[in-house]
Backbone as JSON, one array per atom type, in Angstrom:
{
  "sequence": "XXXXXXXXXXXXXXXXXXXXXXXXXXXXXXXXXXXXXXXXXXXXXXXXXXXXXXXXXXXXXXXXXXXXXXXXXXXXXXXXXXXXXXXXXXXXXXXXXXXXXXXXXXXXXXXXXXXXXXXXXXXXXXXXXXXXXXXXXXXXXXXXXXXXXXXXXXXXXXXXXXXX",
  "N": [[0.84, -1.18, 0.0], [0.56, 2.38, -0.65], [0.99, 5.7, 0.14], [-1.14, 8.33, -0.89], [0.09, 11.1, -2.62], [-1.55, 13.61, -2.5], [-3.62, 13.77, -0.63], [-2.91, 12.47, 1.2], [-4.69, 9.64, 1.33], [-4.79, 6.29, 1.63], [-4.14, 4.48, -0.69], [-4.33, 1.57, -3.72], [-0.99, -0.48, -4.64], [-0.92, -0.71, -7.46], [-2.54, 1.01, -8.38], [-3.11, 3.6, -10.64], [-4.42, 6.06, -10.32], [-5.33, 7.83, -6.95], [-8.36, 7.22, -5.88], [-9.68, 9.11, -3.73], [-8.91, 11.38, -4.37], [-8.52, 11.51, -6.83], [-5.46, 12.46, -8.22], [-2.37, 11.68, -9.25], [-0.67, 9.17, -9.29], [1.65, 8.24, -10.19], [5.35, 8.62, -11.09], [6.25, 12.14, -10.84], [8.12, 12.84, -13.06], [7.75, 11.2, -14.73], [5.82, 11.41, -16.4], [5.23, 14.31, -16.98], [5.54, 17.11, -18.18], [7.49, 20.21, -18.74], [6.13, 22.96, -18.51], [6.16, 26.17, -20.76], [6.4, 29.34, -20.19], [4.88, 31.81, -21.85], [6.6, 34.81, -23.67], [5.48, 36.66, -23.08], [4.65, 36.95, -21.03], [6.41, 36.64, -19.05], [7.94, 39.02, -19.39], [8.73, 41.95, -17.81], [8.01, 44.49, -18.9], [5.79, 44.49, -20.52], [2.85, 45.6, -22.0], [0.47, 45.24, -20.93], [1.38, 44.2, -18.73], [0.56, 46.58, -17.7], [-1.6, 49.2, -16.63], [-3.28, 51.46, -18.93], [-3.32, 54.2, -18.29], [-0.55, 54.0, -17.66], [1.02, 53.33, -19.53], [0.13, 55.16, -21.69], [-0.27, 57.34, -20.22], [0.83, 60.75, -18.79], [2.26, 62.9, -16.64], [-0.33, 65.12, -15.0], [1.38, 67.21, -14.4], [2.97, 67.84, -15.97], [1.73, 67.31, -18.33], [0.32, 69.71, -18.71], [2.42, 71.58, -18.61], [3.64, 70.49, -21.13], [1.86, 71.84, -22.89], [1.14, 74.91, -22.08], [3.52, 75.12, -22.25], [4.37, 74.82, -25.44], [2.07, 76.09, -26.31], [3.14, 79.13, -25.82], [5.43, 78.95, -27.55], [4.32, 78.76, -29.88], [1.71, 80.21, -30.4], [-0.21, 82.37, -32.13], [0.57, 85.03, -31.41], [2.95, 85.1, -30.21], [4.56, 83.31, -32.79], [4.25, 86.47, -34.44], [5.38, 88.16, -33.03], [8.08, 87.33, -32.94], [8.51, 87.26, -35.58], [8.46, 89.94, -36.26], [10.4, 90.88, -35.01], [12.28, 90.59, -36.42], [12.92, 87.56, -36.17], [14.29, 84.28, -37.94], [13.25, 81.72, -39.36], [14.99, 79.49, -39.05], [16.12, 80.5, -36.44], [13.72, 80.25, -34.77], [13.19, 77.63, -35.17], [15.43, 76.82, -33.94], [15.17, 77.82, -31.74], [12.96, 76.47, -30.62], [13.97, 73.92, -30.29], [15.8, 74.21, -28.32], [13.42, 74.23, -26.28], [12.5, 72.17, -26.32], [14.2, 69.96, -25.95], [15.05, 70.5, -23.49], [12.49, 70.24, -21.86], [11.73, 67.53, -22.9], [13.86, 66.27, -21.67], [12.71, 67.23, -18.78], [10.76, 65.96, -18.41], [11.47, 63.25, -18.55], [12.48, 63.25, -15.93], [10.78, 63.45, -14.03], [8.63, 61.82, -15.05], [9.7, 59.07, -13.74], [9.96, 60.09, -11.19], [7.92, 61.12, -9.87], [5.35, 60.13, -11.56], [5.99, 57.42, -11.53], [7.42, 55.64, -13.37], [8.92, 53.6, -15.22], [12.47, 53.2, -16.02], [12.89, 52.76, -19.05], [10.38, 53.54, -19.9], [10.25, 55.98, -19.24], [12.19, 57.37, -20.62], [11.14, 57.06, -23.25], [8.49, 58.34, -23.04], [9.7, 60.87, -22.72], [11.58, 61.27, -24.48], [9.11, 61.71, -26.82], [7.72, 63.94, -25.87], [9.57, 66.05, -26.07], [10.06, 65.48, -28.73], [8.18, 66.46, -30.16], [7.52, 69.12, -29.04], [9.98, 70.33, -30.32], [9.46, 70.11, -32.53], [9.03, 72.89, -35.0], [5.69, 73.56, -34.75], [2.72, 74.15, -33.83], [1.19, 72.28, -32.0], [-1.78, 70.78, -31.13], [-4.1, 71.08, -28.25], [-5.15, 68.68, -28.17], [-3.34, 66.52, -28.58], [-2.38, 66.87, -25.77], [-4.08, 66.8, -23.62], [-5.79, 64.35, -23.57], [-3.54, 62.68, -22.01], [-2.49, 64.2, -19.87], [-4.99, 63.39, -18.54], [-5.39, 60.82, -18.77], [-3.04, 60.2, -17.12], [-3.46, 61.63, -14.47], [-6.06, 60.14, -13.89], [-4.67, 57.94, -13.31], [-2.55, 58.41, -11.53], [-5.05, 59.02, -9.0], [-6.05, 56.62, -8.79], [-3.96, 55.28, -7.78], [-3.41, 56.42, -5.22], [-6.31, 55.69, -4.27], [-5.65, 52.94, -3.98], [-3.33, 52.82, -1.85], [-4.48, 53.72, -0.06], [-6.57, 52.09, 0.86]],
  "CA": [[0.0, 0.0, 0.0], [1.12, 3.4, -0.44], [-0.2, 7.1, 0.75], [-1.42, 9.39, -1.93], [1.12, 12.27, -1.72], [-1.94, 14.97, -2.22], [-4.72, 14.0, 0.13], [-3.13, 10.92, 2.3], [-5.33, 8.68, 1.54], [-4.2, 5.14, 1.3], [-3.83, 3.4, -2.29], [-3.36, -0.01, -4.02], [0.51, -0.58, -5.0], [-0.79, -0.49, -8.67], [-3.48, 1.87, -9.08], [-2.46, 5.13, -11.13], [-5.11, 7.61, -9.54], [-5.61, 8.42, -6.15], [-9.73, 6.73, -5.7], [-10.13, 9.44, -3.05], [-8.44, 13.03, -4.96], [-7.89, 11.62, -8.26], [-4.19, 13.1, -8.04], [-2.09, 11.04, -10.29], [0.35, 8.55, -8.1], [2.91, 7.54, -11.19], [5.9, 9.78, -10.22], [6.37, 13.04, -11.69], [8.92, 12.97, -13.67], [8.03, 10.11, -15.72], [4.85, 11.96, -17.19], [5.33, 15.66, -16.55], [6.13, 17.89, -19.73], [7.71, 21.3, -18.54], [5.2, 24.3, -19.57], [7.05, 27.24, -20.51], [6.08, 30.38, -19.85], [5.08, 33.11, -22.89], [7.39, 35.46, -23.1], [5.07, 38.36, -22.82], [3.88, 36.56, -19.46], [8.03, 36.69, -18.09], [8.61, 40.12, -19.57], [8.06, 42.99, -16.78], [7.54, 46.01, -19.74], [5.18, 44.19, -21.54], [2.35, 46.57, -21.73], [-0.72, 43.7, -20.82], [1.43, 44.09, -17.2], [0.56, 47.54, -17.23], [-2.92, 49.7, -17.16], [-3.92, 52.32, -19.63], [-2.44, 55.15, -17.57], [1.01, 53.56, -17.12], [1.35, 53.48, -21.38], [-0.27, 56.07, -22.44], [-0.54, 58.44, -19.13], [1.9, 61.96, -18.66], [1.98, 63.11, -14.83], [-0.55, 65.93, -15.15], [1.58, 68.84, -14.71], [4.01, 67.69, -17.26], [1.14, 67.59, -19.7], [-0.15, 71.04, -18.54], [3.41, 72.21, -19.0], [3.39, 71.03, -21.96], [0.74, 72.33, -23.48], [1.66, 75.81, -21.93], [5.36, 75.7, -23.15], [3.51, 74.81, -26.98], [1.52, 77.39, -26.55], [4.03, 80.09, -25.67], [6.31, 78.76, -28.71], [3.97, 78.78, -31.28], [0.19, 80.92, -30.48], [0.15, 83.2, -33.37], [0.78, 86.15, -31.03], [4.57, 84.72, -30.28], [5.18, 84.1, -33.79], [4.27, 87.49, -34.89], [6.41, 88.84, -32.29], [9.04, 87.05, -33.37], [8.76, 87.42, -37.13], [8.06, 91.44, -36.51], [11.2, 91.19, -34.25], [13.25, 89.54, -37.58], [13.54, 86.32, -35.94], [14.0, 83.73, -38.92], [12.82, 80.77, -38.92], [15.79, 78.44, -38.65], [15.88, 80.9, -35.8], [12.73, 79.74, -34.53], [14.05, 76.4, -35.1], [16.71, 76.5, -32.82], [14.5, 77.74, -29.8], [11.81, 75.27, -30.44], [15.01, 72.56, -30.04], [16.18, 73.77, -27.04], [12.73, 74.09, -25.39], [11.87, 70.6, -26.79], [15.46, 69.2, -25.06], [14.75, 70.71, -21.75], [10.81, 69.67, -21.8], [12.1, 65.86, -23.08], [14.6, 65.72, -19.99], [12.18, 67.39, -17.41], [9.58, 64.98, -18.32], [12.16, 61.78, -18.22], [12.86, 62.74, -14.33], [9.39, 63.9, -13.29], [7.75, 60.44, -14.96], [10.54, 58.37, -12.8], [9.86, 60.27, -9.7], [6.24, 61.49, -9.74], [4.81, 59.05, -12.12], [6.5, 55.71, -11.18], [7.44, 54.77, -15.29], [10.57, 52.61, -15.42], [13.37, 53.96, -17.25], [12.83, 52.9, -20.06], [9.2, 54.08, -20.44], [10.17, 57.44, -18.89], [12.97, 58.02, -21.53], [10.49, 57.15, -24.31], [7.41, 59.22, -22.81], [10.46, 62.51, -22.42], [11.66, 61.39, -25.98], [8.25, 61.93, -27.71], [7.46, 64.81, -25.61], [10.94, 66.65, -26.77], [10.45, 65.56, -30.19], [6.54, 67.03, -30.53], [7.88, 69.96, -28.38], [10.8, 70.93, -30.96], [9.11, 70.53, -34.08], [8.31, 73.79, -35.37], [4.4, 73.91, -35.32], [1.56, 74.33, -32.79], [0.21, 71.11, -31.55], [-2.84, 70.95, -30.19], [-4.44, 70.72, -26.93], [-5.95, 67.65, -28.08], [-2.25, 65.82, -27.6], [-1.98, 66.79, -24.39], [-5.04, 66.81, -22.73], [-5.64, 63.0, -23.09], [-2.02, 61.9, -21.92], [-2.77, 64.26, -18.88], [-5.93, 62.87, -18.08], [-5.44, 59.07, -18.14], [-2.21, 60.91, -15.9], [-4.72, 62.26, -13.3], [-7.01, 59.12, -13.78], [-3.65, 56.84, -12.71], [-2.36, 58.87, -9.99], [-6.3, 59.01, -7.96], [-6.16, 55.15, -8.8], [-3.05, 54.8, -7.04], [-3.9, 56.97, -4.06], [-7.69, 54.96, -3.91], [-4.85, 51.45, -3.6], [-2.71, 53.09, -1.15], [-5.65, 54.28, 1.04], [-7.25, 51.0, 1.39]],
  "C": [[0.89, 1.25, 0.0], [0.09, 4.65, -0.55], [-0.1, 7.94, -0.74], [-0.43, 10.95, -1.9], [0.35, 14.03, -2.07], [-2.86, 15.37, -1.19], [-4.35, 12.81, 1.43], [-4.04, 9.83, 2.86], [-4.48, 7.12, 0.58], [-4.64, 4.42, -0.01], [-3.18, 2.25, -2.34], [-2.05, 0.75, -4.98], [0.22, -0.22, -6.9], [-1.82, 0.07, -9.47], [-2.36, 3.48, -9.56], [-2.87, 6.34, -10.62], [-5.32, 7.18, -8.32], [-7.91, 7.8, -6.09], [-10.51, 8.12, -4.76], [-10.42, 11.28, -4.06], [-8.97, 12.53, -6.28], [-6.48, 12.24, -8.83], [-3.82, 11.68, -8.55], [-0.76, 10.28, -9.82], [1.6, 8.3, -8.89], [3.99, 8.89, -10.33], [5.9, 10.84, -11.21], [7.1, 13.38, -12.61], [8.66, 11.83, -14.98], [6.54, 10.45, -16.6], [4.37, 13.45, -17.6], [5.97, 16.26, -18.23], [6.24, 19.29, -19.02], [6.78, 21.99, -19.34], [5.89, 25.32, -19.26], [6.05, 28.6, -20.94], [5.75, 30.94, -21.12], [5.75, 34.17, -22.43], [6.94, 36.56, -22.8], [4.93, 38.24, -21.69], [5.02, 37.55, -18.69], [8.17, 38.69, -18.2], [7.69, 41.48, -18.59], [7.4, 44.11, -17.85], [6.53, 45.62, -20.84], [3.69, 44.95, -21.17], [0.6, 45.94, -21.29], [-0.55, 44.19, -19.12], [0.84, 45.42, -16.74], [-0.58, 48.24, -17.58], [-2.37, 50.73, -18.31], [-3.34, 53.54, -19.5], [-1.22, 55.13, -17.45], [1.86, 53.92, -18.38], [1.12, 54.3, -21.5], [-0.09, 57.12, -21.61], [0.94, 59.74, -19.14], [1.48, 62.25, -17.04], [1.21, 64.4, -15.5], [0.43, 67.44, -15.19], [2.57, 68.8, -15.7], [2.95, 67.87, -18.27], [0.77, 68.84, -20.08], [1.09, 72.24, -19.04], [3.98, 71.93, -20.24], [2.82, 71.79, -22.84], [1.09, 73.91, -23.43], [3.13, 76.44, -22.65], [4.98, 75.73, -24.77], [2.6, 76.01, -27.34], [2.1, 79.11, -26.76], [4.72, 80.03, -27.02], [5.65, 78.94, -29.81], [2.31, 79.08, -31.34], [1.21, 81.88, -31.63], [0.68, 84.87, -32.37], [2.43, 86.01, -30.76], [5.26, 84.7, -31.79], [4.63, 85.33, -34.81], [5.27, 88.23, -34.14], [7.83, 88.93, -33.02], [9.37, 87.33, -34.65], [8.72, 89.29, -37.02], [9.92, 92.31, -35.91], [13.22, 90.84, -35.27], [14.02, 88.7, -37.1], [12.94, 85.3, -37.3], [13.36, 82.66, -38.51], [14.18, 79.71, -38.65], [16.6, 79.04, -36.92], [14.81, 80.41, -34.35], [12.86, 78.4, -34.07], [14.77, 75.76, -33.96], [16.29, 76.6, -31.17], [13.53, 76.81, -29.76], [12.62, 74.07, -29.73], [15.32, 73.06, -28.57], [14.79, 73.74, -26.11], [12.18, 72.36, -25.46], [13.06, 69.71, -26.02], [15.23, 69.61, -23.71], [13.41, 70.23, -21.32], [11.16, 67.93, -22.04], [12.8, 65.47, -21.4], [13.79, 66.38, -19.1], [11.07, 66.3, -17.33], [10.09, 63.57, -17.98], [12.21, 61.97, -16.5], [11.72, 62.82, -13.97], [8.65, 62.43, -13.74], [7.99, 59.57, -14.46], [10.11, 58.97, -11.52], [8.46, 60.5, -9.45], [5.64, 60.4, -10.48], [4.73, 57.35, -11.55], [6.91, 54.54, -12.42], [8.91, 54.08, -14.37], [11.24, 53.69, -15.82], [13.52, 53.82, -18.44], [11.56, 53.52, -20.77], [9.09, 55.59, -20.33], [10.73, 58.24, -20.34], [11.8, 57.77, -23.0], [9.4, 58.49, -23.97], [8.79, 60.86, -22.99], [10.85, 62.43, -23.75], [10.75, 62.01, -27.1], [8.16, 63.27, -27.0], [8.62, 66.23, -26.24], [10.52, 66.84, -28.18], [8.67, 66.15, -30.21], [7.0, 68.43, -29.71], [9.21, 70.79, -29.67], [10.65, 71.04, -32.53], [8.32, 72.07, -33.95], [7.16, 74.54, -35.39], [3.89, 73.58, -33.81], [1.53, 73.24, -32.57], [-1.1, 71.52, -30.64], [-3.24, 70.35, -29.25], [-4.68, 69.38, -26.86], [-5.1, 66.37, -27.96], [-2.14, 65.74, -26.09], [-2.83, 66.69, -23.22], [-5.63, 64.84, -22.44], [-4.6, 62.08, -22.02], [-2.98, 62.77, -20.11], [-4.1, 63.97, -18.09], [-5.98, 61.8, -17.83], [-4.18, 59.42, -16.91], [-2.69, 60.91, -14.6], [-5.42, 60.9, -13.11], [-5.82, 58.23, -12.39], [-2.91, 56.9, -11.76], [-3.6, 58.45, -8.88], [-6.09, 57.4, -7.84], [-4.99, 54.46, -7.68], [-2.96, 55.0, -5.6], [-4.73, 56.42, -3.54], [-6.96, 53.86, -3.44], [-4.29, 51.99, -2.58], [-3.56, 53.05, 0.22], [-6.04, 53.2, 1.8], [-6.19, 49.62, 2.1]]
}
């Protein structure tokens, strides 16, 4: 006789199941097939692990500051200034780039410390923000107001987990 090794109930020497569990007495190794993982399962940045807010989200005041710094660079009342002031455009150019390089890197530390991105999701989210920040042209609100809203959504969400 031998004990069942999931429910300890006693079995014949040459039954295969368990009469009591149904747990499967052969040993494990001699019927077992390793199941391997998907790799999206294993991989921490796979975006399945992560809500809606986490991908897509900006910390609100980064989005607000963008939006503001976009606005400043390129409402028609700035470039008239500027064009009245005979700033060229490759002029233009050049300040869009550096506000778009300082807006990329304030957004990489602020989505690491305020947010909670990785580093690699920060440097992408400060990448795009830079590069939509130093092109030349207006963008509209309608970039930035989503990003900072699932933002806002994913912060309260985190605060509502903390709380409880």
């Amino acid at each position: 006789m031998i004990v069942c090794s999931r429910c300890g109930a006693a079995m014949n020497d040459s039954a295969r199941f368990c009469s009591a569990c149904g747990a499967n007495s052969a040993p494990a190794t001699q019927y077992s097939v390793p199941i391997q993982q998907p790799y999206f399962a294993a991989s921490p940045h796979h975006p399945a692990s992560k809500g809606l807010g986490q991908v897509f989200g900006l910390d609100p005041r980064i989005a607000f500051l963008a939006f503001v710094v976009d606005f400043m660079l390129f409402s028609g009342g700035a470039l008239s200034v500027a064009a009245s002031v005979g700033l060229s455009l490759p002029v233009l150019f050049f300040i869009s780039l550096i506000a778009g390089v300082a807006l990329g890197s304030l957004t990489y530390k602020a989505q690491m410390s305020w947010y909670g991105d990785d580093r690699d999701s920060a440097l992408i989210k400060g990448g795009i923000v830079g590069l939509l920040t130093a092109i030349p042209v207006g963008i509209p609100a309608l970039v930035w107001l989503p990003s900072g809203i699932l933002g806002w959504l994913h912060n309260r969400r985190k605060q509502l987990v903390s709380q409880s």
